[in-house]
C-alpha positions in Angstrom: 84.0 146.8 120.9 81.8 144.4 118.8 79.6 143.2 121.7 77.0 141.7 119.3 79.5 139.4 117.5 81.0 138.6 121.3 77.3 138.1 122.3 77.0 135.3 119.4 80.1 133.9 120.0 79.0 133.6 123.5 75.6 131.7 122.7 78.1 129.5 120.3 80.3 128.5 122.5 79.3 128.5 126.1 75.4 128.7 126.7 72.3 129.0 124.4 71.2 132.0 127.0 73.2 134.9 127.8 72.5 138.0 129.9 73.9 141.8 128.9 73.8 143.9 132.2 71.3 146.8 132.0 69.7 145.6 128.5 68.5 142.1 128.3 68.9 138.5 127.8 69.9 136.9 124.2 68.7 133.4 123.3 69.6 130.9 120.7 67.3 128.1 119.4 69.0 125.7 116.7 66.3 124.0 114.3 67.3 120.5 112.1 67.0 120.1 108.6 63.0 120.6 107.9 60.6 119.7 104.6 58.3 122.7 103.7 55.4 121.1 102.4 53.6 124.2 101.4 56.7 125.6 99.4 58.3 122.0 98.0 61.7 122.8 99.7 63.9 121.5 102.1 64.7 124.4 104.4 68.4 123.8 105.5 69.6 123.4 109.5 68.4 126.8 110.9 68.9 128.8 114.4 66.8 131.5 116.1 68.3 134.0 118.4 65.3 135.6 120.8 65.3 138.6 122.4 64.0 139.8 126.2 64.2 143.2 127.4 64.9 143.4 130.7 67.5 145.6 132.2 67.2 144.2 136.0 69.8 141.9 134.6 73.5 141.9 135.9 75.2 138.6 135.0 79.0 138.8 134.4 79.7 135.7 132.5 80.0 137.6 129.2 82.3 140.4 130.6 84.0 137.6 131.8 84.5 135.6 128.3 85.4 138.3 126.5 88.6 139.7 129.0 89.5 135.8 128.5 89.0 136.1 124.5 90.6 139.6 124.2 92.9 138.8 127.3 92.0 142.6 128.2 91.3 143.6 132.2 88.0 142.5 133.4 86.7 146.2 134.9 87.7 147.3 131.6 85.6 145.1 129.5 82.7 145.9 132.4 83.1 149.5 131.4 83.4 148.9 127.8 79.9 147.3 127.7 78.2 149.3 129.4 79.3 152.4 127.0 77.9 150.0 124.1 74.6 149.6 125.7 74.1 153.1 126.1 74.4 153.7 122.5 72.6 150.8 121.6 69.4 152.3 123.9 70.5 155.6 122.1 69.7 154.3 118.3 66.8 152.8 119.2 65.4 156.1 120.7 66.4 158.0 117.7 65.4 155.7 114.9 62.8 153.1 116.7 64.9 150.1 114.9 68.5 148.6 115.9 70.4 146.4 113.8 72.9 144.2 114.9 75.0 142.1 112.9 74.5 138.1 113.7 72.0 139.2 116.3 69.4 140.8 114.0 67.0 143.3 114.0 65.5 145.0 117.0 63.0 147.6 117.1 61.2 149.8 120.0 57.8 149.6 120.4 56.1 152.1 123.5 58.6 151.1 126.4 59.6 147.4 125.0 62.9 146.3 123.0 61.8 143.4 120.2 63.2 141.4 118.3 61.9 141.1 114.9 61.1 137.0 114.3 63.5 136.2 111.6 65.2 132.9 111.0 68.8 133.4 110.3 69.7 130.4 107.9 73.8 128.8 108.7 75.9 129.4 106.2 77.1 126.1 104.3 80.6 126.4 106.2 78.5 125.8 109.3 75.7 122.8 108.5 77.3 122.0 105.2 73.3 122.3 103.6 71.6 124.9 101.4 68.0 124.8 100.8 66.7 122.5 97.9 63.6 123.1 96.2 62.1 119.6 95.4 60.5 121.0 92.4 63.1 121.9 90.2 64.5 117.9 91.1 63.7 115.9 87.8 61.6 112.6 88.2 64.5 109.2 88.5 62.6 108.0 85.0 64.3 110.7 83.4 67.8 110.6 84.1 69.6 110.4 81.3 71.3 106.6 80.7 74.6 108.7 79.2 76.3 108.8 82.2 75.8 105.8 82.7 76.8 103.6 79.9 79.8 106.3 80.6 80.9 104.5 83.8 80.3 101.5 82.3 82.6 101.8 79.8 85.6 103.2 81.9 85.4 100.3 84.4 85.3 98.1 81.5 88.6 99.8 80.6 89.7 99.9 83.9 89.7 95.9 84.0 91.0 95.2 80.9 94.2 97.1 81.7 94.5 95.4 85.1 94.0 92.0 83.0 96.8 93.6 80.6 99.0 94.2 83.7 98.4 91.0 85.0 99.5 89.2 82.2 102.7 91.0 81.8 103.9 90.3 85.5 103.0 86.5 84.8 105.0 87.0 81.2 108.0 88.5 84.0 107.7 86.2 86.8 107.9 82.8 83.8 111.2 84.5 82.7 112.7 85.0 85.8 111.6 81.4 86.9 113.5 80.3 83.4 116.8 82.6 84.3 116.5 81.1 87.8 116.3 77.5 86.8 119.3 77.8 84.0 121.5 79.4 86.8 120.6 76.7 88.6 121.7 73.5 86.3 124.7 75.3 85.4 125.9 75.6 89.0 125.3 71.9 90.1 125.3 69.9 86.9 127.5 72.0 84.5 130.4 72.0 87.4 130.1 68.0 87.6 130.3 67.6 84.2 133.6 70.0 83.4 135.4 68.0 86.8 134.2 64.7 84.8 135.7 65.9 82.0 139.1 67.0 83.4 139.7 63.5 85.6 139.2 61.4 82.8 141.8 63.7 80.2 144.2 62.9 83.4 143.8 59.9 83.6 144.6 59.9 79.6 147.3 61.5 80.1 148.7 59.3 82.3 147.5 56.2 80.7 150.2 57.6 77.5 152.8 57.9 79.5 153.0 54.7 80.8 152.6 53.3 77.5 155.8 54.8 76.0 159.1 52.9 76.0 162.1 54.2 77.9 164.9 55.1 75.6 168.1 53.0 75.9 171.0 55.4 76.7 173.9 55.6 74.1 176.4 54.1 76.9 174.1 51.1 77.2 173.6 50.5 73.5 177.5 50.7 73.3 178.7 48.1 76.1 176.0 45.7 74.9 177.9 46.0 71.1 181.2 45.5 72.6 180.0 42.6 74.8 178.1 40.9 71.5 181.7 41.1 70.2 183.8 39.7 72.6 181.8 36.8 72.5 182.3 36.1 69.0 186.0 35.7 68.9 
């Protein structure tokens, strides 16, 4: 089991304070973004995990997290810790110094556990920061104007193509308004005009053929002859 990683997760998570049975009691002290005056830096967002020994301690709220987490039985987890503890108490009687990743360094001094006072900087996946040294930052008077006049000149470009697109949708909307407006004459006045047209070739039409004399049948012309004759003799 990796009890210090559940350990950090715990103080993470759930409470800045956690107790391990039979070992001691883990703390964890989050610092904001500071300015180091002595050094010229801006020390990034920073945490501090302290260490008490006391192994009068019997809390089950990390046994407890970590069955939930690993979804494993509770006794067995219990068990489980215990067997790290003893081998954590075992390295530090053997070599005087512990380390435990996210948790630090601990070393045995006489009869007590410490913790060595480091600061454990967040990574930038955490805080998002790193640290900046204000030193290496160059005075504002000697930024260079290139980038500048850079910008400058692409957002000049930048409007005069949207003043080039605007002028070809206005070129676009006056043609359509043109095709528009001829469609429209043709269908109300170009109609009237051809209707006008065809009535009054109708009415010329007609107009001729009254105009033109009937033709006198041959069986008329031929009994008004005979008639003229009779009327002679």
């Amino acid at each position: 089991m990796d009890l210090a990683f559940y350990i950090y997760s715990y103080l993470q998570e759930q409470k800045p304070r956690v107790e391990v049975p039979d070992f001691g009691i883990f703390r964890l002290e989050k610092e904001h973004a500071v300015v180091d005056a002595e050094s010229s830096k801006i020390l990034p967002p920073s945490e501090h995990i302290y260490f008490e020994d006391n192994t009068t301690v019997f809390d089950s709220s990390l046994a407890h997290y970590i069955a939930e987490k690993t979804g494993e039985n509770l006794f067995i987890i219990q068990s489980e810790i215990r067997d790290t503890v003893r081998e954590w108490i075992r390295l530090l009687m053997l070599q005087k110094k512990l380390n435990l990743k996210y948790l630090g360094e601990l070393s045995l001094k006489e009869i007590d556990i410490i913790r060595e006072e480091t600061k454990i900087p967040q990574s930038m996946e955490f805080f998002g920061l790193e640290e900046v040294n204000l030193s290496e930052i160059s005075p504002a008077s000697t930024i260079k104007e290139e980038p500048t006049q850079k910008q400058e000149s692409t957002k000049a470009e930048t409007q005069k193509q949207e003043k080039s697109n605007n002028g070809i949708w206005w070129v676009l909307l006056f043609i359509v308004l043109a095709v528009a407006g001829l469609v429209f004459l043709y269908y109300n006045y170009g109609k009237t005009d051809k209707s006008t047209d065809d009535s009054a070739k109708q009415d010329s039409i007609q107009s001729v053929q009254t105009e033109i004399p009937q033709a006198v049948s041959p069986s008329t012309a031929d009994s008004i002859t005979i008639d003229s004759l009779q009327l002679e003799y």
